[in-house]
C-alpha positions in Angstrom: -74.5 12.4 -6.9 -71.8 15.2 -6.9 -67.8 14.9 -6.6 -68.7 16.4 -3.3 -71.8 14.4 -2.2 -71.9 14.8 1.8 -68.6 16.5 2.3 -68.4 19.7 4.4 -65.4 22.0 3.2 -65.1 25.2 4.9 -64.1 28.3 2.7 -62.0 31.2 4.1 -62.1 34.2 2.1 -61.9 37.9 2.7 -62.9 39.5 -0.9 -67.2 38.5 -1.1 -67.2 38.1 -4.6 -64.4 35.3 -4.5 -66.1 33.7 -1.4 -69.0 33.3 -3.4 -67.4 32.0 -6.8 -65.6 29.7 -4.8 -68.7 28.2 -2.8 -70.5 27.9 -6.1 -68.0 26.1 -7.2 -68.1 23.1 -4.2 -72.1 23.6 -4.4 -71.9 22.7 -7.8 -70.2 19.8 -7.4 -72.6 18.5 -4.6 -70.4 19.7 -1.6 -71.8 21.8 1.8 -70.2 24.8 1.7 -69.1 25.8 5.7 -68.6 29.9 5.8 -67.7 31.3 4.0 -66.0 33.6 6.1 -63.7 36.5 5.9 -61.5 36.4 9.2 -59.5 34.1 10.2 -61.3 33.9 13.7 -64.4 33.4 12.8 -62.9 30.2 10.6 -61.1 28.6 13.8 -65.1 29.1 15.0 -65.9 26.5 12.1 -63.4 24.0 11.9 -65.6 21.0 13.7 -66.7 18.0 11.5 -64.9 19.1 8.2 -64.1 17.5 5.2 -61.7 20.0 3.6 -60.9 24.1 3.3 -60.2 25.9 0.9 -58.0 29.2 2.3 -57.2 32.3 1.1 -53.6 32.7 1.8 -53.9 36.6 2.8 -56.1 38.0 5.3 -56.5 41.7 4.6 -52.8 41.8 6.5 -52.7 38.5 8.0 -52.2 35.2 6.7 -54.2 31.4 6.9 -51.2 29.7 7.7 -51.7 29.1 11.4 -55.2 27.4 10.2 -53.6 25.5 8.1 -51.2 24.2 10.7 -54.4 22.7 12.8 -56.3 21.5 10.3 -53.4 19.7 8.4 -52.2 18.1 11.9 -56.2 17.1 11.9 -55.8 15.3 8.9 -58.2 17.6 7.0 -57.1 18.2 3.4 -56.3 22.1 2.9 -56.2 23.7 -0.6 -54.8 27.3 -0.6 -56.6 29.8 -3.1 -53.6 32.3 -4.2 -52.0 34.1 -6.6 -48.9 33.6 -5.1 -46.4 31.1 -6.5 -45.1 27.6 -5.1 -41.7 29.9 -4.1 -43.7 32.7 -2.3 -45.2 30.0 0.4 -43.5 28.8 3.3 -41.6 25.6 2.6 -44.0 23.3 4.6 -47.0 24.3 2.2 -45.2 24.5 -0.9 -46.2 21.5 -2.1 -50.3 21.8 -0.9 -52.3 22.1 -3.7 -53.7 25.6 -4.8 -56.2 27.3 -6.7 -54.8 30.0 -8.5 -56.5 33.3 -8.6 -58.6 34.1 -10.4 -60.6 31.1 -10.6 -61.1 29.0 -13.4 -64.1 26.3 -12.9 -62.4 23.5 -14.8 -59.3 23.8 -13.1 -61.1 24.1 -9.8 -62.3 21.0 -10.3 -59.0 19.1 -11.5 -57.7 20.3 -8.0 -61.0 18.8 -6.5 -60.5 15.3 -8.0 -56.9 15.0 -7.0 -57.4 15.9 -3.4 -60.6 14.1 -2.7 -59.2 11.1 -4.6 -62.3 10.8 -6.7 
């Protein structure tokens, strides 16, 4: 059984290759990957019966933030996927956890633990 056993976490990403590293990484740890997805619309499309996102905070111009608004007023756990620092993010998310770009497997799974608890 996985960290992620039966939890649905939708992934927002617009660069493909990233999308898929970072489904592999909740696929490897037993999780349901929702998307991914590139645009922000087509994630708003997805957001019924999750268990978690992970976001990419820009959007080929746009940002996630206004999907991270809902789904944190939902009480779904949000992880941001950035290179941008703690300073460079809106005060309300600047304490959210991230995945910093690019991705490093072990410290995608530290991130994992502490916000699924497990």
């Amino acid at each position: 059984m996985g960290l992620l056993s039966g939890r649905r976490i939708l992934v927002l990403e617009d660069q493909y290759l990233i999308a898929i590293s970072v489904a592999e990484l909740i696929e490897s740890h037993g999780g349901t990957v929702v998307g991914p997805v590139g645009r922000l619309q087509d994630a708003f499309a997805l957001t019924e019966d999750l268990d978690g996102a992970i976001l990419d905070v820009n959007l080929n111009g746009s940002d996630s933030f206004e999907l991270a608004d809902r789904l944190i007023a939902e009480g779904i756990p949000v992880i941001f996927h950035t290179g941008r620092a703690p300073s460079e993010m809106p005060e309300r998310f600047a304490r959210l956890p991230r995945l910093e770009k690019p991705l490093s497997a072990s410290a995608g799974e530290r991130v994992l633990r502490r916000v699924f608890g497990l």
